[in-house]
C-alpha distance (Angstrom), angle and dihedral (degrees) to the residues before:
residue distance angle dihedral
X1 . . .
X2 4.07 . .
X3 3.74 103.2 .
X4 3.96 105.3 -135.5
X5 3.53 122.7 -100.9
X6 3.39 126.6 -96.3
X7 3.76 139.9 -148.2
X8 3.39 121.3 -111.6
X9 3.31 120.3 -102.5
X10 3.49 106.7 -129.1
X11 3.46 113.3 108.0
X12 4.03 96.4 118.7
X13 4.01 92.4 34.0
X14 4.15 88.6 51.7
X15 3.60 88.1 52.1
X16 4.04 87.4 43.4
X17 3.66 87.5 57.2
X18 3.61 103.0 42.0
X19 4.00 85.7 55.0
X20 3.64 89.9 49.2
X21 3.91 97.1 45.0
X22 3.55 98.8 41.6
X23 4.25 83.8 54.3
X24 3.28 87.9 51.2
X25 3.74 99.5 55.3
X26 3.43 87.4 46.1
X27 3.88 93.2 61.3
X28 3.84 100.5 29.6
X29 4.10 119.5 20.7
X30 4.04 99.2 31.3
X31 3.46 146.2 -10.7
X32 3.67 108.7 -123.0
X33 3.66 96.5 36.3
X34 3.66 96.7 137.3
X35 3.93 92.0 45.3
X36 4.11 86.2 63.7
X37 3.45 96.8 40.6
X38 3.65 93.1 56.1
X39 3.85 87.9 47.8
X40 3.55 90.5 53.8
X41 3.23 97.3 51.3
X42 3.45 97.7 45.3
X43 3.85 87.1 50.4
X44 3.94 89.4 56.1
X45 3.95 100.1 33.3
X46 4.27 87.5 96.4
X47 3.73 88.9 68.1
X48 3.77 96.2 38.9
X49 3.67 84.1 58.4
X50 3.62 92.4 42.3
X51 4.06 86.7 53.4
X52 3.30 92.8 54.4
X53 4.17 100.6 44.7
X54 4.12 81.0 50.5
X55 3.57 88.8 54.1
X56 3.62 93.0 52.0
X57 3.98 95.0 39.6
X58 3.87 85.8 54.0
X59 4.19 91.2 48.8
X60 3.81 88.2 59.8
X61 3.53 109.6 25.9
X62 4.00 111.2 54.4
X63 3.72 98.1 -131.1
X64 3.24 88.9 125.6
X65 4.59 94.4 66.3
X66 3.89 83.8 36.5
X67 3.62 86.9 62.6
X68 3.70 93.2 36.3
X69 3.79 83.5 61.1
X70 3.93 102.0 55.3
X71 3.97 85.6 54.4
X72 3.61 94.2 46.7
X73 4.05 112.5 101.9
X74 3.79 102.5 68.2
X75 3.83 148.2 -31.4
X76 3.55 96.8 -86.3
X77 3.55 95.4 43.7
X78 3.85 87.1 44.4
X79 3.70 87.8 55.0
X80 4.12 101.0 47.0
X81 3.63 86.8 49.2
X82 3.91 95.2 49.1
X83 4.00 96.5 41.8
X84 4.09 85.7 47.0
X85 3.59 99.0 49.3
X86 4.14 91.6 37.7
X87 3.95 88.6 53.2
X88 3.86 89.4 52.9
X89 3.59 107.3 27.9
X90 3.89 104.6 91.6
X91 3.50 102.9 -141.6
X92 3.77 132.5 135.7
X93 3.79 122.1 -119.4
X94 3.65 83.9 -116.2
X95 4.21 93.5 52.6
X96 3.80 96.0 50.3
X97 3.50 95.1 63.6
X98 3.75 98.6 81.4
X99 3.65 82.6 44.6
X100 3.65 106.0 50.7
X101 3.74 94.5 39.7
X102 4.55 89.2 61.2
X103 3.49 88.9 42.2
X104 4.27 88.0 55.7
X105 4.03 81.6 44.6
X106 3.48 92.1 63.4
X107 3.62 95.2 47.3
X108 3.84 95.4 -102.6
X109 4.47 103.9 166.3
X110 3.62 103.0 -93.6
X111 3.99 89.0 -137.7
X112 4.49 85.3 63.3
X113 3.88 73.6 47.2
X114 3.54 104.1 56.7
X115 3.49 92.3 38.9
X116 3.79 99.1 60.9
X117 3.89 79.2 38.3
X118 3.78 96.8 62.9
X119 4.08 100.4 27.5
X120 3.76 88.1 51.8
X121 3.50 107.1 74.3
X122 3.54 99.1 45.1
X123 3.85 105.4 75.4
X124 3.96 140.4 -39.5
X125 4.11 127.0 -167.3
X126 3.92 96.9 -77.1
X127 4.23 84.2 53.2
X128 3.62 91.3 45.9
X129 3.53 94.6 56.7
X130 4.02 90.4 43.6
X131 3.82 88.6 50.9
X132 4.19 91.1 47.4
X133 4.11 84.3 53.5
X134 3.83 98.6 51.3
X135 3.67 107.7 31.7
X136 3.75 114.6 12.0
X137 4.06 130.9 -61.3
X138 4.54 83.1 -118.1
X139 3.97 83.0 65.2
X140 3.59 96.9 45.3
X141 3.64 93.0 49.0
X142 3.66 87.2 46.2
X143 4.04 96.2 48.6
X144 3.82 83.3 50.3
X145 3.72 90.8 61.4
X146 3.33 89.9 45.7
X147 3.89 95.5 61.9
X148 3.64 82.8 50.9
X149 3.69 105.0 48.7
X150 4.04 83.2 40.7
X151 3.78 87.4 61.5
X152 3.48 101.4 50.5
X153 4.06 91.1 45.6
X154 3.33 82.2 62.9
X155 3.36 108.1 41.4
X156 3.72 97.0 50.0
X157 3.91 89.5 42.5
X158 4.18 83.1 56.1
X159 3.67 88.0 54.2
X160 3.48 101.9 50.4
X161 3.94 101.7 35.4
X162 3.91 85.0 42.5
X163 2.92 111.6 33.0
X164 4.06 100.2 155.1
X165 3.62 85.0 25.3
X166 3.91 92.3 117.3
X167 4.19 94.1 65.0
X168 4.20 94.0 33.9
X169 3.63 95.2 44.4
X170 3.85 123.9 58.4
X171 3.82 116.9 -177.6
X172 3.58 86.6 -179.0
X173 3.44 105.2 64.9
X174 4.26 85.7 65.6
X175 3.45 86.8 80.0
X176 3.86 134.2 44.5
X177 3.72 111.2 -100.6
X178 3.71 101.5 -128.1
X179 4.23 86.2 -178.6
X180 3.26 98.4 64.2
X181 3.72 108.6 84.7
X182 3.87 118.1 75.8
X183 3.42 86.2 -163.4
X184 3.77 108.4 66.4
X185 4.34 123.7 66.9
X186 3.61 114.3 -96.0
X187 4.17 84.7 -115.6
X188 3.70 84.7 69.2
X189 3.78 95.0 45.5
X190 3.52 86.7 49.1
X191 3.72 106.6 46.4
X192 4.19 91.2 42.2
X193 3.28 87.4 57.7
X194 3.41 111.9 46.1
X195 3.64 93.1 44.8
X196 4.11 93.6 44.9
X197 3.87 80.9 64.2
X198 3.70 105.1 39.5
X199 3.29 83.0 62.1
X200 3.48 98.4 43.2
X201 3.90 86.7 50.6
X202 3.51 88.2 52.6
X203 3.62 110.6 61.7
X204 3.72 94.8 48.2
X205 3.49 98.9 41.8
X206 3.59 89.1 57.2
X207 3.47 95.3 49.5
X208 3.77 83.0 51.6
X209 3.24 95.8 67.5
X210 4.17 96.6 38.0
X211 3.63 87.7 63.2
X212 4.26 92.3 41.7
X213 3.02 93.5 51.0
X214 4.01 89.6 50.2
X215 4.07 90.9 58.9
X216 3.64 94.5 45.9
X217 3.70 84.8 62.2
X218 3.45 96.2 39.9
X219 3.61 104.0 42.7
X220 4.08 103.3 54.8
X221 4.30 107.7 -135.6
X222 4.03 95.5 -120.2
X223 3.94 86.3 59.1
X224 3.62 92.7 61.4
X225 4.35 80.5 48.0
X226 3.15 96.0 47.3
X227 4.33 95.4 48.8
X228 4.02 97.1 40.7
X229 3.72 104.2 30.6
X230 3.46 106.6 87.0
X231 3.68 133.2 60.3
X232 3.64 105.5 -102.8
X233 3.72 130.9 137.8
X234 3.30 95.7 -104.8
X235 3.88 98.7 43.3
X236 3.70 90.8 92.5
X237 4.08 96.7 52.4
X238 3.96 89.2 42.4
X239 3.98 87.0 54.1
X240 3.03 94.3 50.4
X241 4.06 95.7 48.3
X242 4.19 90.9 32.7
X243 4.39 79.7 54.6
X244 3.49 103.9 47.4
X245 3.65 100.9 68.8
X246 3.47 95.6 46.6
X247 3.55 134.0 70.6
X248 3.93 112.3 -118.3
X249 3.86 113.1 177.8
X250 3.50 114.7 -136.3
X251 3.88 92.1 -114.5
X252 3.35 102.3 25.4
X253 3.56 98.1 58.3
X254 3.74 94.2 51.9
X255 4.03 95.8 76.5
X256 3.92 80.1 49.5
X257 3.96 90.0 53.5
X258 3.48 91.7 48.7
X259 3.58 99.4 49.6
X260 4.05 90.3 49.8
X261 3.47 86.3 50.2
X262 3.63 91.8 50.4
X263 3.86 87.0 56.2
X264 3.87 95.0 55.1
X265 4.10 106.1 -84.1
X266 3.40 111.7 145.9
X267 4.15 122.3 -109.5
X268 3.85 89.3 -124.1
X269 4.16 90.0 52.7
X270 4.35 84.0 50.5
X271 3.33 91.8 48.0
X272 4.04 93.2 52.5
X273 3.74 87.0 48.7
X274 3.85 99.2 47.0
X275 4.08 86.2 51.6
X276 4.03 103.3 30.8
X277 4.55 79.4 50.0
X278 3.77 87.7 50.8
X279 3.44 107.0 49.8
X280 3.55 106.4 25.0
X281 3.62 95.7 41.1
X282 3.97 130.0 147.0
X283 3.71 86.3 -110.8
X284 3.84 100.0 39.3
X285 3.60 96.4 49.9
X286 3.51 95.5 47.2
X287 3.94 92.5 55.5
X288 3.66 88.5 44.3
X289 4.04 96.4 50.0
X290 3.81 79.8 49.0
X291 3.59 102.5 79.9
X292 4.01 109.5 13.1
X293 3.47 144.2 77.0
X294 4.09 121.1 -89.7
X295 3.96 92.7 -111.0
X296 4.09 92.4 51.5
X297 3.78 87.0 51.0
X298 3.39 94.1 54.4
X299 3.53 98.5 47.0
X300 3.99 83.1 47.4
X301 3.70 88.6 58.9
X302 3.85 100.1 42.3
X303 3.46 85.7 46.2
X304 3.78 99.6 57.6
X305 3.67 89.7 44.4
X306 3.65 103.9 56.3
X307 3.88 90.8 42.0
X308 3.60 85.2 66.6
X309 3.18 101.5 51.2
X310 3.84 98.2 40.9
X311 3.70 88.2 47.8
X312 3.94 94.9 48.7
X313 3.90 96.8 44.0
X314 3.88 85.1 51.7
X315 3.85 89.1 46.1
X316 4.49 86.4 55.7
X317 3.89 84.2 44.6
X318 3.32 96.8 58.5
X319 3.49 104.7 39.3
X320 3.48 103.4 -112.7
X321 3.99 116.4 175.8
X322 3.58 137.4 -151.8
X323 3.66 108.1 -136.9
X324 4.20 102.8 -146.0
X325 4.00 122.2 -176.5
């Protein structure tokens, strides 16, 4: 019998570290360090607070096994559903968290889970229409697609490298289950929860953006140019590695796109660095190494990865164009 997985327990040695590291950076990468850390984090406490409320919303409301329901009937069905809603549902790698960790409580297939997971992140209606505005509607429609086909990947990959995943692996057990006790008010319910993953949110997303802020230092900008702005073969699968690392904002990095496209890097190679920055972002990965197992991470990272690259070479295939003013 598969014992159940545990969290880790790191919540005093991840805030041990992230004291240490941000020191560090102080003394050795850049003066200042703390100074844009706290900005950061100020800048992204809304939707840590937003995680959180979510989380508690979910603890007392049962969206969560209403969801579980409409993937219910099958794994491809599971995983059309997941990719679908994940492409349209705009929520932040950091948001779905609370959510994807009720929906494995109530037994929800964890390859519909992983596909919302991974398709997510990438864009939603409001960053379709941004994406249309900067860099042509053809690229949003085709960085919509790839949220979807990202999804699937991953959903079917679940289901075949897991394929009893969903009884040996339980995401829920890495948090407290603050619905589970008949005999405490839903206030209670709600407000454990909620703050049980604020703070969980917290201390990784600040850790996030320690080690960010490290690479940015470390890695000069005109490097990054110089590796991804051409139109070789292997532009698209360096995006995609040069991206994942790094944390590219959905709207933020689409002036950067455009300007690398501007300077002769190919649509396919943007494309693999808009999804690859997305899903296998600083502050995605951390949220996602958070709360599961070592195997589902990595499947979660090789996932996001080849997406990007499958998505981009299909973007230089079929002659997708940036249009730039």
């Amino acid at each position: 019998m598969k014992r159940p997985y545990r969290p880790r327990n790191a919540t005093l040695g991840v805030w041990l570290v992230n004291g240490v590291a941000l020191a560090c950076a102080e003394r050795l990468v850049t003066r200042g360090a703390i100074e844009q850390v706290v900005d950061g984090l100020a800048e992204l406490l809304p939707v840590i607070v937003l995680a959180g409320l979510l989380a508690g919303i979910l603890a007392v409301q049962g969206v969560a096994a209403r969801m579980r329901a409409a993937v219910s009937g099958g794994t491809g069905r599971a995983v059309l559903i997941g990719s679908v809603a994940g492409a349209l549902t705009p929520v932040c790698g950091l948001g779905i968290v609370p959510l994807i960790v009720a929906l494995q409580r109530h037994g929800a297939p964890l390859a519909a889970i992983m596909a919302f997971w991974v398709s997510s992140p990438v864009t939603d209606p409001a960053m379709l229409v941004m994406t249309a505005g900067v860099l042509g509607l053809p690229f949003a429609i085709a960085k919509t697609a790839a949220a979807f086909g990202a999804g699937m990947l991953g959903g079917f990959l679940t289901a075949v490298a897991m394929p009893r995943a969903d009884a040996g692996v339980s995401l829920g057990s890495a948090l407290p289950c603050a619905d589970g006790s008949p005999n405490r008010p839903a206030a209670f319910a709600f407000l454990r929860e909620a703050l049980v993953n604020f703070e969980l949110a917290l201390r990784w997303i600040l850790l996030a953006l320690i080690l960010e802020l490290v690479i940015r230092n470390a890695v000069p900008a005109h490097w990054i140019e110089l590796a991804v702005g051409g139109a070789h073969w292997w532009a698209v699968p360096l995006a995609a590695m040069v991206a994942a690392p790094l944390y590219l904002d959905g709207y933020a990095a689409l002036p950067l796109v455009r300007g690398l496209a501007a300077a002769g890097m190919s649509s396919g190679a943007a494309l693999a660095l808009l999804v690859s920055g997305a899903v296998v972002s600083l502050y995605s990965a951390v949220a996602v190494f958070s709360v599961v197992p070592l195997r589902l991470f990595g499947l979660y990272l090789v996932t996001g990865v080849l997406a990007a690259v499958l998505s981009g070479y299909a973007a230089d295939i079929f002659g997708l164009v940036i249009v730039v003013d």
